[in-house]
PDB file of N, CA, C and O in Angstrom:
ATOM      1  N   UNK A   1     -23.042 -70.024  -5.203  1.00  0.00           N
ATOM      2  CA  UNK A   1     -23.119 -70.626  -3.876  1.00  0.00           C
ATOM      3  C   UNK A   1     -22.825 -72.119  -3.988  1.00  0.00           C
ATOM      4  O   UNK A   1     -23.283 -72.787  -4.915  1.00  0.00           O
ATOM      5  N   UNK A   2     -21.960 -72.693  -2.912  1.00  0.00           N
ATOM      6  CA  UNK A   2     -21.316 -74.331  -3.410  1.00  0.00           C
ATOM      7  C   UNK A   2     -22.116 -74.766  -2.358  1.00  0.00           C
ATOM      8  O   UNK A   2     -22.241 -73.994  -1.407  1.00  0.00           O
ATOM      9  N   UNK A   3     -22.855 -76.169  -2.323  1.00  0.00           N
ATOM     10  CA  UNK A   3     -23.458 -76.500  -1.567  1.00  0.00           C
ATOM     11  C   UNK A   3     -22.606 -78.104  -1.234  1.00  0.00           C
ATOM     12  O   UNK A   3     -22.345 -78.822  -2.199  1.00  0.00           O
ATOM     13  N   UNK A   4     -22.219 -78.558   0.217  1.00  0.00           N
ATOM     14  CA  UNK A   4     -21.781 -79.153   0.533  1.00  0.00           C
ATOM     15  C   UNK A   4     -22.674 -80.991   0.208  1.00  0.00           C
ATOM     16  O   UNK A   4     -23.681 -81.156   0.897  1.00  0.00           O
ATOM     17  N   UNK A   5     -22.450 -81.693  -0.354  1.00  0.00           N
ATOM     18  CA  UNK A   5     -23.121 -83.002  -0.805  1.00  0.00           C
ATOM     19  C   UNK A   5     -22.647 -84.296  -0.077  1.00  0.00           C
ATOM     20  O   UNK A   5     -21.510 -84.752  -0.192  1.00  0.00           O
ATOM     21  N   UNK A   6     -23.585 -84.813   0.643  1.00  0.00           N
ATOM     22  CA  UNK A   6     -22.913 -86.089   1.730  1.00  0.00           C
ATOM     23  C   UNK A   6     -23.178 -87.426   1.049  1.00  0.00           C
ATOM     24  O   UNK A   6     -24.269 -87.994   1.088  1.00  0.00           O
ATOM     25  N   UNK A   7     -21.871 -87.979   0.290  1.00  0.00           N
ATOM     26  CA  UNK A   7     -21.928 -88.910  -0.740  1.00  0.00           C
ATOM     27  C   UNK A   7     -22.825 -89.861  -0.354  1.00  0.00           C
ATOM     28  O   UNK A   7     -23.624 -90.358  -1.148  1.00  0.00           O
ATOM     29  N   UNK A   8     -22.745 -90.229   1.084  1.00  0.00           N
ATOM     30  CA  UNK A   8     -23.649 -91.123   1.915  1.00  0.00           C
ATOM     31  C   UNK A   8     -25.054 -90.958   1.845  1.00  0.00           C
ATOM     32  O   UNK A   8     -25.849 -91.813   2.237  1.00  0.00           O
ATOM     33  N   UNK A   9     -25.287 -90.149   1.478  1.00  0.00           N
ATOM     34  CA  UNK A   9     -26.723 -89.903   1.471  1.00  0.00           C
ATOM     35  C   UNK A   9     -27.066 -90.022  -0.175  1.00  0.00           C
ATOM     36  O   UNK A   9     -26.451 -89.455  -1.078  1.00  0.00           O
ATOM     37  N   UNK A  10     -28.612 -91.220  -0.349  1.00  0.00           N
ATOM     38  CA  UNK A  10     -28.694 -91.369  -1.670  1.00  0.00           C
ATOM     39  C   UNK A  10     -29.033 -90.424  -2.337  1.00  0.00           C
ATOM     40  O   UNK A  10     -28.435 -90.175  -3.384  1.00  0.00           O
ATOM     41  N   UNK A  11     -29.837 -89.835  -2.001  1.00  0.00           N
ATOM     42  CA  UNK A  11     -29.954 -88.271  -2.978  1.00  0.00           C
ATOM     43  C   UNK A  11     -29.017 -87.522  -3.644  1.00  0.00           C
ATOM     44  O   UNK A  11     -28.859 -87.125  -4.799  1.00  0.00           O
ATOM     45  N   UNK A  12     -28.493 -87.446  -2.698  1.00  0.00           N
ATOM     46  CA  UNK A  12     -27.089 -86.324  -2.642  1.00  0.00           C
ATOM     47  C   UNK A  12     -26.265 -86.801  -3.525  1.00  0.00           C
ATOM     48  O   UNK A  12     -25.533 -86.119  -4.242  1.00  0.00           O
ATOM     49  N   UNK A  13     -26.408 -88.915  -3.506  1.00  0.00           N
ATOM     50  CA  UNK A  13     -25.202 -89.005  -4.216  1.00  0.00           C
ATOM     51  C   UNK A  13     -25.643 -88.986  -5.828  1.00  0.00           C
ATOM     52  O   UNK A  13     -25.118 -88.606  -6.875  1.00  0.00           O
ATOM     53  N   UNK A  14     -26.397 -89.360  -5.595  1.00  0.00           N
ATOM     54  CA  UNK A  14     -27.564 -89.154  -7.473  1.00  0.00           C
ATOM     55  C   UNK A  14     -27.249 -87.588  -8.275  1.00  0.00           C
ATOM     56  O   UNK A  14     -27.047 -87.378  -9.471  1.00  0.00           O
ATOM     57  N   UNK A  15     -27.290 -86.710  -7.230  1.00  0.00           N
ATOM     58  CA  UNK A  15     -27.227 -85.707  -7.451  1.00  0.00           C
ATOM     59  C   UNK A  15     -25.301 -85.350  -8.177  1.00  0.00           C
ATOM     60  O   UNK A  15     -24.966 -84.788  -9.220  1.00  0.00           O
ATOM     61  N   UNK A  16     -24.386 -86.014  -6.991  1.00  0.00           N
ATOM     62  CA  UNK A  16     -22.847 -85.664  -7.623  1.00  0.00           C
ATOM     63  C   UNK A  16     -23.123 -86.406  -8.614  1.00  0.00           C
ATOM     64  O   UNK A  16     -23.397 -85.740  -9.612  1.00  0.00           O
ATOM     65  N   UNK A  17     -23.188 -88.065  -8.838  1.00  0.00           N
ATOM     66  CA  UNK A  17     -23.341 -88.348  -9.799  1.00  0.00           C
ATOM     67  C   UNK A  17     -23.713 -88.086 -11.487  1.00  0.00           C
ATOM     68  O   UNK A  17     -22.979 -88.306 -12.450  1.00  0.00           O
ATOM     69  N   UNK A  18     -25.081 -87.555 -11.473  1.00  0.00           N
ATOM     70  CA  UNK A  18     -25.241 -86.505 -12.375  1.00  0.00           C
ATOM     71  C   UNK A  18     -24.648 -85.684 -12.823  1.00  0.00           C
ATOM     72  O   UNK A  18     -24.442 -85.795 -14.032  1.00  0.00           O
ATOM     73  N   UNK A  19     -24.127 -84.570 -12.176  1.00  0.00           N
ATOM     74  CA  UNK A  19     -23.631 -83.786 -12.268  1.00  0.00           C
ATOM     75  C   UNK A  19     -22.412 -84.210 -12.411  1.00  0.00           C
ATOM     76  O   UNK A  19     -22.055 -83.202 -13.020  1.00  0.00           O
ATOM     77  N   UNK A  20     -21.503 -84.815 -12.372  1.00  0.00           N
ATOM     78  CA  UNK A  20     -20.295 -85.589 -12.991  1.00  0.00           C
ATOM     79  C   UNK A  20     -20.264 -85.801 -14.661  1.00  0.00           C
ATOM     80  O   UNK A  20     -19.568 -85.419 -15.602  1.00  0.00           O
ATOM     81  N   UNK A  21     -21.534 -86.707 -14.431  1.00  0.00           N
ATOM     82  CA  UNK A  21     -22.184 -87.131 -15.941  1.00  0.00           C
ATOM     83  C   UNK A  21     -22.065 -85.773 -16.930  1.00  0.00           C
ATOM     84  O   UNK A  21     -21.387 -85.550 -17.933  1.00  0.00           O
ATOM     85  N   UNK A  22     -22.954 -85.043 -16.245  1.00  0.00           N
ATOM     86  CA  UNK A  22     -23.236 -84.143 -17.393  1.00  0.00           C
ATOM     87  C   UNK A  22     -21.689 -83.370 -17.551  1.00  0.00           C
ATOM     88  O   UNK A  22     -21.567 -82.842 -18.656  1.00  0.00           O
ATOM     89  N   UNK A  23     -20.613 -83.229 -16.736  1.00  0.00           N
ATOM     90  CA  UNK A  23     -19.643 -82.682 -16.526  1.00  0.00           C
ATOM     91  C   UNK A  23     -18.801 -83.410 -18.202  1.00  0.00           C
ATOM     92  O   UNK A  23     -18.395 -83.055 -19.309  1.00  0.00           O
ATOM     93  N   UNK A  24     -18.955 -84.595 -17.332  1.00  0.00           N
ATOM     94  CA  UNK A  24     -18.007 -85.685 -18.422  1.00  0.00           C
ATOM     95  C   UNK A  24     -18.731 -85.589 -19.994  1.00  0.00           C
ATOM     96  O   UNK A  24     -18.090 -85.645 -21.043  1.00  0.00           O
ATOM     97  N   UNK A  25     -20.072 -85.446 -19.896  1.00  0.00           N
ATOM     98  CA  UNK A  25     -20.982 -84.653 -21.425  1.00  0.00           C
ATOM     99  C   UNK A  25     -19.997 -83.722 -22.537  1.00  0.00           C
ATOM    100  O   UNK A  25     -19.562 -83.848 -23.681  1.00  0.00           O
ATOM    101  N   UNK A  26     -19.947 -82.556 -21.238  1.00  0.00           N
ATOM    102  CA  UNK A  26     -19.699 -81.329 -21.889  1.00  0.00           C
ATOM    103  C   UNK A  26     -17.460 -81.368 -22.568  1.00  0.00           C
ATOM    104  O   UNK A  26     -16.687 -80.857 -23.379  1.00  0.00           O
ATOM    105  N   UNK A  27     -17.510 -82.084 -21.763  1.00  0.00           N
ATOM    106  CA  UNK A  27     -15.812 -82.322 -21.508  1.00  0.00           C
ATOM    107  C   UNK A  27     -15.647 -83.601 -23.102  1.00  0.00           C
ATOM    108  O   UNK A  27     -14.498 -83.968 -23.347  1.00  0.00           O
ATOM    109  N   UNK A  28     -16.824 -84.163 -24.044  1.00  0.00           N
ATOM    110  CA  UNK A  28     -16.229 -85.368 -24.587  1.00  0.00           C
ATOM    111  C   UNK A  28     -17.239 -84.567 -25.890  1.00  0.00           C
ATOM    112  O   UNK A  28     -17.611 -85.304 -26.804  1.00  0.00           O
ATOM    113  N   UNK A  29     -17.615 -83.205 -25.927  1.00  0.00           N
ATOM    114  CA  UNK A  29     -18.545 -82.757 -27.278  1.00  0.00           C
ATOM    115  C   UNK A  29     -20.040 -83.710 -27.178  1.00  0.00           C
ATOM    116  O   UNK A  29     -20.744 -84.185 -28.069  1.00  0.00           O
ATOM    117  N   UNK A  30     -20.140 -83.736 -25.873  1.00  0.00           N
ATOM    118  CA  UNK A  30     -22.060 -84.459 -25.873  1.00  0.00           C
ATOM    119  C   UNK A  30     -22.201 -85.802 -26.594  1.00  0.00           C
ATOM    120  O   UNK A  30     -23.162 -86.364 -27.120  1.00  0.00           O
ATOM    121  N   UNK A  31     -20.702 -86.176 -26.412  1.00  0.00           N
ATOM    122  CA  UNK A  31     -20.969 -87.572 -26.952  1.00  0.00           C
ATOM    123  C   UNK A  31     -20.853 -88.915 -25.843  1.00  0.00           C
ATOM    124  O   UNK A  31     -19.798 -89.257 -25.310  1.00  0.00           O
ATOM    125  N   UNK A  32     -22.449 -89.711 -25.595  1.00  0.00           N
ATOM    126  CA  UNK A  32     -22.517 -90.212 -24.770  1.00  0.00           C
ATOM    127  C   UNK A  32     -21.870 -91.164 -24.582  1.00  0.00           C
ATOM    128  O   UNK A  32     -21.543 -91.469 -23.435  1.00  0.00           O
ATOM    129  N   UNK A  33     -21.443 -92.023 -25.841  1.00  0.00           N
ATOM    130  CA  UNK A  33     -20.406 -93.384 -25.725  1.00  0.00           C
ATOM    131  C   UNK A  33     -19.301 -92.753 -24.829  1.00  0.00           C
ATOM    132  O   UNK A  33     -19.114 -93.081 -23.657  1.00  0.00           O
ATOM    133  N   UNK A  34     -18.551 -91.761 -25.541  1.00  0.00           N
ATOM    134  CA  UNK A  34     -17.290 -91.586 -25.124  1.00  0.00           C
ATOM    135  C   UNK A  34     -17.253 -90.810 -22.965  1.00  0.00           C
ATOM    136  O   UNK A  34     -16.408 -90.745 -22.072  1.00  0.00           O
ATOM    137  N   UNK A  35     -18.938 -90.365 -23.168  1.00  0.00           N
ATOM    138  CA  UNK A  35     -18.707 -89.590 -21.419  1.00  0.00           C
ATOM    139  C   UNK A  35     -19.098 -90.830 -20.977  1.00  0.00           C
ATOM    140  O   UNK A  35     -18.427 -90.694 -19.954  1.00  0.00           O
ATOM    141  N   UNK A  36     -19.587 -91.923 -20.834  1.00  0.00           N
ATOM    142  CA  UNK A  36     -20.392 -93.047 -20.220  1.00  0.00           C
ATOM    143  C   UNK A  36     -18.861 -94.063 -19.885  1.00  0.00           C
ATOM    144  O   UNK A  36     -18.685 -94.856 -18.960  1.00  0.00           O
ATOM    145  N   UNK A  37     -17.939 -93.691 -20.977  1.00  0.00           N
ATOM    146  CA  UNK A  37     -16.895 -94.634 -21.164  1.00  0.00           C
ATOM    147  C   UNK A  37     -15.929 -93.894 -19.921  1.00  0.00           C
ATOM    148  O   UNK A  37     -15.323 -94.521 -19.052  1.00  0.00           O
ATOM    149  N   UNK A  38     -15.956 -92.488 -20.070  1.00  0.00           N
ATOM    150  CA  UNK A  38     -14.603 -91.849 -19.059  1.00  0.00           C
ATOM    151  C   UNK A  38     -15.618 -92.070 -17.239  1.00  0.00           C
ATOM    152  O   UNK A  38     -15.068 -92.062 -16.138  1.00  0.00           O
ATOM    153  N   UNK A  39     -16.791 -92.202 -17.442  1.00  0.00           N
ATOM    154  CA  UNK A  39     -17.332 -92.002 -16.477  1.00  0.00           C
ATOM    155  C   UNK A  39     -17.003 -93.806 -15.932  1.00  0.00           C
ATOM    156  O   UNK A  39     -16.766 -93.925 -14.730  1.00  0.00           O
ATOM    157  N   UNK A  40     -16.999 -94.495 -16.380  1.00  0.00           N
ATOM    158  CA  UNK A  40     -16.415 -95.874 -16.113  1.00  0.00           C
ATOM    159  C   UNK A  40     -15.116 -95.902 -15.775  1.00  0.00           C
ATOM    160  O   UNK A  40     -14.618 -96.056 -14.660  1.00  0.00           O
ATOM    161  N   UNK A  41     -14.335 -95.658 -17.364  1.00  0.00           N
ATOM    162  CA  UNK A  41     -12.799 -95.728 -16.916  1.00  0.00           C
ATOM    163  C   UNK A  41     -11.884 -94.819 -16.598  1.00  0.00           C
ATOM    164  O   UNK A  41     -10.782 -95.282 -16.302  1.00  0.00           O
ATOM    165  N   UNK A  42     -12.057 -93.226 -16.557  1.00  0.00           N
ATOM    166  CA  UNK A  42     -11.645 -92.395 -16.519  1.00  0.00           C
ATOM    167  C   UNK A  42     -11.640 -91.640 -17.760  1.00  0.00           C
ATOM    168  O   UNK A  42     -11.887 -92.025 -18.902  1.00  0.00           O
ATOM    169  N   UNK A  43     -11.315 -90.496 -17.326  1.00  0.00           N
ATOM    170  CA  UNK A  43     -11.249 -89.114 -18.878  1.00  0.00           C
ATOM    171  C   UNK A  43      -9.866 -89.393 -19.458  1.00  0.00           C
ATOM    172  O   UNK A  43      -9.585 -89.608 -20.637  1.00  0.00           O
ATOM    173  N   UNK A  44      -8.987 -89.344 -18.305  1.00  0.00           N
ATOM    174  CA  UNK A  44      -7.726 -89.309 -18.740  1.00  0.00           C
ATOM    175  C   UNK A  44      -6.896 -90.593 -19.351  1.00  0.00           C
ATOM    176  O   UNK A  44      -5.885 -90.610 -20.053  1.00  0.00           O
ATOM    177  N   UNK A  45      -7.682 -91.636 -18.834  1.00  0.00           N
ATOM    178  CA  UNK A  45      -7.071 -93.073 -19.328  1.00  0.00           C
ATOM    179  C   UNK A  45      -8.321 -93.202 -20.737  1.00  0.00           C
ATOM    180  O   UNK A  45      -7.865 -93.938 -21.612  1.00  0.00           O
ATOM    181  N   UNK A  46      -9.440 -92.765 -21.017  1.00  0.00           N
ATOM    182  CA  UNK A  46     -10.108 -93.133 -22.213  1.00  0.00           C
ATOM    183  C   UNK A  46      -8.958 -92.236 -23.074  1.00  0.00           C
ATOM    184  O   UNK A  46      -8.318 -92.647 -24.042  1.00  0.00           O
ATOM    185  N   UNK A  47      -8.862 -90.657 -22.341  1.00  0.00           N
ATOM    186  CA  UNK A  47      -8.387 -90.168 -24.081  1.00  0.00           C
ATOM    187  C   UNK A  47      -6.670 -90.525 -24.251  1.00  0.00           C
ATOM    188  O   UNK A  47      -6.089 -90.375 -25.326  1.00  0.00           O
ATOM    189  N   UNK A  48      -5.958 -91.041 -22.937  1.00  0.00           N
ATOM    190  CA  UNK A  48      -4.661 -91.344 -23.334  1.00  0.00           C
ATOM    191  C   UNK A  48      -4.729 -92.910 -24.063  1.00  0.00           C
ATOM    192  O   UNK A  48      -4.214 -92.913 -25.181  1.00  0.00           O
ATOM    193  N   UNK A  49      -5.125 -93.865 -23.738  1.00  0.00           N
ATOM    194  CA  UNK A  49      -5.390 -95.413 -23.812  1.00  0.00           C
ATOM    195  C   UNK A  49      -6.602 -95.569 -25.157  1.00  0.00           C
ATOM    196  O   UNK A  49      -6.285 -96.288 -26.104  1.00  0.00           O
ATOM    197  N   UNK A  50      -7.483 -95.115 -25.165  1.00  0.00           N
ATOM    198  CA  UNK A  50      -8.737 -95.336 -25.599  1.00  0.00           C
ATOM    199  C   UNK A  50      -9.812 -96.306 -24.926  1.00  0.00           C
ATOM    200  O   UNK A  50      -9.625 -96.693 -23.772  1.00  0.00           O
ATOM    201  N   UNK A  51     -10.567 -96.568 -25.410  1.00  0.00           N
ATOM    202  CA  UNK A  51     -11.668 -97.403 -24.526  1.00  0.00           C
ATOM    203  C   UNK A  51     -11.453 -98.898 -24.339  1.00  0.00           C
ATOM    204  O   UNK A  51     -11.624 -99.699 -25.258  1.00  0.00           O
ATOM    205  N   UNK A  52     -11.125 -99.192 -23.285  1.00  0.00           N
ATOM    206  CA  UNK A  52     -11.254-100.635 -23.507  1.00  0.00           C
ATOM    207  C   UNK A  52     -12.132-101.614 -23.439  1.00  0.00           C
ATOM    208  O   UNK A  52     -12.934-101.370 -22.537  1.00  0.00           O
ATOM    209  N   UNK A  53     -12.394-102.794 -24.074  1.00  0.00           N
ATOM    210  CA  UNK A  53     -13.284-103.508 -24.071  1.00  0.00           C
ATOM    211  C   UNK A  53     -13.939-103.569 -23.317  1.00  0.00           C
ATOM    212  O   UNK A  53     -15.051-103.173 -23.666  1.00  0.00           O
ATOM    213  N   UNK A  54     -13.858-104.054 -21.800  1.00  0.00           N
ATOM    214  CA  UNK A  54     -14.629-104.038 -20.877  1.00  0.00           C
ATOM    215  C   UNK A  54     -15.646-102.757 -20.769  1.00  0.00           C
ATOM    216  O   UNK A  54     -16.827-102.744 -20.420  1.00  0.00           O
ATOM    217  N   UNK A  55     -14.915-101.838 -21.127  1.00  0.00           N
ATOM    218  CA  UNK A  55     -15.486-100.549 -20.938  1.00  0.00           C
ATOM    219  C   UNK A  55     -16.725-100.147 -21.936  1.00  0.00           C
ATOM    220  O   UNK A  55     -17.696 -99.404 -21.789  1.00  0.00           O
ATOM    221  N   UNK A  56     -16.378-100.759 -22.743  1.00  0.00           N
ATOM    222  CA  UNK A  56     -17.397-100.798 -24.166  1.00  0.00           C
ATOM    223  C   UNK A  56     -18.496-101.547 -24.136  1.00  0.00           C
ATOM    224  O   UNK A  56     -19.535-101.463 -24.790  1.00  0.00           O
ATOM    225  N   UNK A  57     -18.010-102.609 -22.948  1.00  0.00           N
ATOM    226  CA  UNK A  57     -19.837-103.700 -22.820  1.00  0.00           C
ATOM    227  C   UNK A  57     -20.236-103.065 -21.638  1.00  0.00           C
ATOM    228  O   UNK A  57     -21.363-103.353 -21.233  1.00  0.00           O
ATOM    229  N   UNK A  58     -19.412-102.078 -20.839  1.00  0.00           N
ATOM    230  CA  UNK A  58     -20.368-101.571 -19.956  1.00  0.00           C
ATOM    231  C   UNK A  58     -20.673-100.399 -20.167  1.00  0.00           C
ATOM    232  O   UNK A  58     -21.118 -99.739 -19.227  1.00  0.00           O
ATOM    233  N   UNK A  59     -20.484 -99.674 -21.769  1.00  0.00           N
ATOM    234  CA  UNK A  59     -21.442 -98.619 -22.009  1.00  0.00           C
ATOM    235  C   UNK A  59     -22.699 -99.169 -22.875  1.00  0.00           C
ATOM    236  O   UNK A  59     -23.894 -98.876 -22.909  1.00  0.00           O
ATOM    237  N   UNK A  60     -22.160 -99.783 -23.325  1.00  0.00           N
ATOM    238  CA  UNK A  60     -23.541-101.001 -24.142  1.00  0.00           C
ATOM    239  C   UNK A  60     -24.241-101.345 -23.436  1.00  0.00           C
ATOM    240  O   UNK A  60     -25.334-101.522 -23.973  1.00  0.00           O
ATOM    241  N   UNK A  61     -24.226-101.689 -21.858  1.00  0.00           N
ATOM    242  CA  UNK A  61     -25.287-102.336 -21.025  1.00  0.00           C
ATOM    243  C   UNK A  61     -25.789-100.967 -20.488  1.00  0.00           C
ATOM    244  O   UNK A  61     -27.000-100.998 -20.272  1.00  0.00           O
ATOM    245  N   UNK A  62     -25.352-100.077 -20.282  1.00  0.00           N
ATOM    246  CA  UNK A  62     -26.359 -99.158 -19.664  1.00  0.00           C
ATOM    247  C   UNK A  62     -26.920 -98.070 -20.938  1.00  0.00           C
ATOM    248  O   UNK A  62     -27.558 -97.103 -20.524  1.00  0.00           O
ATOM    249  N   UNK A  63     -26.759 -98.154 -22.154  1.00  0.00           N
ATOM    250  CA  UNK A  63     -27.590 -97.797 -23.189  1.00  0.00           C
ATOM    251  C   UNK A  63     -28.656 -98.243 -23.438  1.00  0.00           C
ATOM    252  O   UNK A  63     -29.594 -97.647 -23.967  1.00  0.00           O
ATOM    253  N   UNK A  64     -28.589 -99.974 -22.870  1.00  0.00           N
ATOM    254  CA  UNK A  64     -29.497-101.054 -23.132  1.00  0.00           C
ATOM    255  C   UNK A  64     -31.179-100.872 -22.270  1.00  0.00           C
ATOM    256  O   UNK A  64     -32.367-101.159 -22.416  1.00  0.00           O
ATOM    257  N   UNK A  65     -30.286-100.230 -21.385  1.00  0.00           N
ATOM    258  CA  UNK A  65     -30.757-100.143 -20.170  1.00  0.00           C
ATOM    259  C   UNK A  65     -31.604 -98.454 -19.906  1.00  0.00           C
ATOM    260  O   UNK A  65     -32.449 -98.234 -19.038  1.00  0.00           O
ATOM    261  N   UNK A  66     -31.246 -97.771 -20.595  1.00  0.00           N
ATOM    262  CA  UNK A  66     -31.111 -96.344 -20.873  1.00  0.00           C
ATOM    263  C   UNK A  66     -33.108 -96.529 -20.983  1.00  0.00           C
ATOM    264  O   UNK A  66     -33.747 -96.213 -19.980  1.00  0.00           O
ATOM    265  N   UNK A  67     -33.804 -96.995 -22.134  1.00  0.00           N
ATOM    266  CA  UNK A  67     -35.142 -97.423 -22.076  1.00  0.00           C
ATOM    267  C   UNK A  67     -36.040 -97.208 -20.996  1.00  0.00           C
ATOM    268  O   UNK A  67     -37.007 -96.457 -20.869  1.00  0.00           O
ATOM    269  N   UNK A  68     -35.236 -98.445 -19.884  1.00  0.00           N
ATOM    270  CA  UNK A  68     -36.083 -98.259 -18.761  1.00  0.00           C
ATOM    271  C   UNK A  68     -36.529 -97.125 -17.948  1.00  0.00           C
ATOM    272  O   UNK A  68     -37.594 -97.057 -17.334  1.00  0.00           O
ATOM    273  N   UNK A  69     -35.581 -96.218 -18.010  1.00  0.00           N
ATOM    274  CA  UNK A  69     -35.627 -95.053 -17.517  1.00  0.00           C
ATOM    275  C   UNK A  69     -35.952 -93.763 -17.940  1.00  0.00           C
ATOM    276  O   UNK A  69     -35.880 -92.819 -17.153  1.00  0.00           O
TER     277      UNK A  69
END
């Protein structure tokens, strides 16, 4: 059963979100650098390009960050 999700709504969007995440998980072998990185810059530009810098201090800041939560 597909349940319709109204990005606008914060729940809902926590919810695609996630579920993206864990999408981008299963799609990179459960490796979080590399899903945190496509989930920033894309799947298709991390595995054609590789990661770019920018992309690398903003998986570093939310690892950092990973604690709080």
């Amino acid at each position: 059963q597909r349940t319709t999700l109204d990005p606008h709504d914060p729940v809902a969007n926590i919810r695609m979100g996630t579920r993206y995440l864990r999408n981008l998980l299963d799609r990179n072998g459960g490796n979080v650098d590399t899903a945190l990185a496509s989930y920033y810059q894309g799947l298709r530009s991390v595995r054609e390009r590789g990661i770019f810098p920018e992309t690398r201090r903003f998986v570093a800041n939310v690892k950092a960050l990973r604690p709080r939560f």
